[in-house]
Structure formats: structure tokens, C-alpha cells
C-alpha positions in Angstrom: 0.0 0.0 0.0 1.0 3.5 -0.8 1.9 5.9 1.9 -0.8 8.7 1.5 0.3 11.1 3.9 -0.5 14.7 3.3 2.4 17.2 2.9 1.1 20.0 4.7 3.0 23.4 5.5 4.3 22.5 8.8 5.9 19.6 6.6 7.3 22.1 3.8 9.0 24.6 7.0 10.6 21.7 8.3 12.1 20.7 5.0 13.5 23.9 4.2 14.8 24.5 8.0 16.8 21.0 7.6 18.6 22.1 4.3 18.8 25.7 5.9 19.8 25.2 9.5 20.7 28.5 10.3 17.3 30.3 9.2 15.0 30.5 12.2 11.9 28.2 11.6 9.8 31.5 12.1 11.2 33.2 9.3 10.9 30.3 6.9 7.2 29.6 7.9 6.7 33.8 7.4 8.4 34.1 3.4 6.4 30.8 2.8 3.2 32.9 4.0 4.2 35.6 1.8 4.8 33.6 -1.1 0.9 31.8 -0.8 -0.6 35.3 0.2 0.7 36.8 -2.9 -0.2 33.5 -5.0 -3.3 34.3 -3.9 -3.8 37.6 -4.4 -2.7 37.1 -8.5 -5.3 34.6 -8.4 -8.0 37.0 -6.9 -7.2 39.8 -9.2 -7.9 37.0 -12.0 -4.1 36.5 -13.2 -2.8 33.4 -14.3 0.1 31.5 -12.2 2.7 29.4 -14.0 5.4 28.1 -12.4 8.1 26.4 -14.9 8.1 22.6 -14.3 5.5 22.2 -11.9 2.2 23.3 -13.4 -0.2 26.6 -13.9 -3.3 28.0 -12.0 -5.8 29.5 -13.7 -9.8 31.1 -13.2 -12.4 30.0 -15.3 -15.8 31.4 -15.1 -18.6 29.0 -14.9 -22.1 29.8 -16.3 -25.0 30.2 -14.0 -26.8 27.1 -14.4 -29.6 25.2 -13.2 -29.5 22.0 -11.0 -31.8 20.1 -8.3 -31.8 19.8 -5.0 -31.4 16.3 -4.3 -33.3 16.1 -1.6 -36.5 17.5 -2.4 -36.2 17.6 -6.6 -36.8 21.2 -6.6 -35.0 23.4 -9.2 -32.5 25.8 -7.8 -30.4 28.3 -9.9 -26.7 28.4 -9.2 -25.2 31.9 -9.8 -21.9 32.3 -12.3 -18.6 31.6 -10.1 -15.5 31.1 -10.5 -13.2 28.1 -10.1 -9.4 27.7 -10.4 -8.5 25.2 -13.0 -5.0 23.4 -12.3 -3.4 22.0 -15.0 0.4 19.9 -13.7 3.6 20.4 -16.0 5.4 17.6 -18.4 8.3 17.5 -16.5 5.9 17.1 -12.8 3.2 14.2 -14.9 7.0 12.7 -15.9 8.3 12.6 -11.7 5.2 11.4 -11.1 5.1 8.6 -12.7 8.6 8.2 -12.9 9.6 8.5 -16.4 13.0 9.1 -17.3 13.5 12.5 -17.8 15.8 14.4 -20.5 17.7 17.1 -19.8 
């Protein structure tokens, strides 16, 4: 059986602070809160991410549309939203399924 554990943050601080011993924890934990706040803030704004052999964010806008409630079968209208679409790199699809990869 495959480990499934979930990288969280806590995991990616503790990764950087054991290549980077001498950077307190604190301040690795505060640039990787910078780096998400401002990923998230391009997103917001409705700009694309990319980042080069590991994959792209974008926002699509999704129609209004109209569904059921599964409950009671009654029609409900759903209001346009919108939803980031991720789309993973060559070289990322390649590591993941470990294919050789040419460099």
C-alpha cells in the first residue's frame, strides 16, 4: 500500500529548516506565508500562475446554471462563479510517474 500522507506546510518549513539550518523556523514559515498570500492575491485579481516545471493555475468562469436539489427535486439556480482550474507540468506528470527525464 501507498503511503498517502498529506504534505502539509508545517511539513514544507521543516524541510526547508533542515537544508537551511541556520534560518529560524519562524522566518521560513513567514516568506512561505508571503509567497501563498501573494499566489493568492494574483489569483483573486484573475491572473494566471505558471510556475516552470511544476504546473499553472488558472480562473475560469462557470455559467450560471440550473440543477436540483437532491433532496427534495426542486430546481435551484446556481449563480456564475468562478473556479481555479490546475493544469500539472510535463516535466511534474513525468516525476510522477517516474519517467525518465531528458535534460
Amino acid at each position: 500500500m501507498i503511503d498517502s500522507k498529506t504534505y502539509v506546510k508545517s511539513d514544507l518549513i521543516h524541510s526547508i529548516q533542515s537544508k537551511y539550518d541556520k534560518l529560524p523556523s519562524r522566518e521560513i514559515e513567514r516568506i512561505i506565508d508571503i509567497i501563498f498570500k501573494h499566489l493568492t492575491n494574483s489569483l483573486a485579481s484573475g491572473s494566471s500562475i505558471e510556475l516552470r516545471n511544476f504546473g499553472c493555475w488558472r480562473i475560469k468562469n462557470m455559467k450560471p446554471k440550473i440543477a436540483r436539489n437532491p433532496k427534495t427535486g426542486e430546481k435551484i439556480t446556481i449563480g456564475e462563479k468562478k473556479k481555479i482550474y490546475w493544469k500539472s507540468s510535463k516535466v511534474l506528470n513525468q516525476r510522477i510517474n517516474k519517467i525518465k527525464i531528458e535534460t
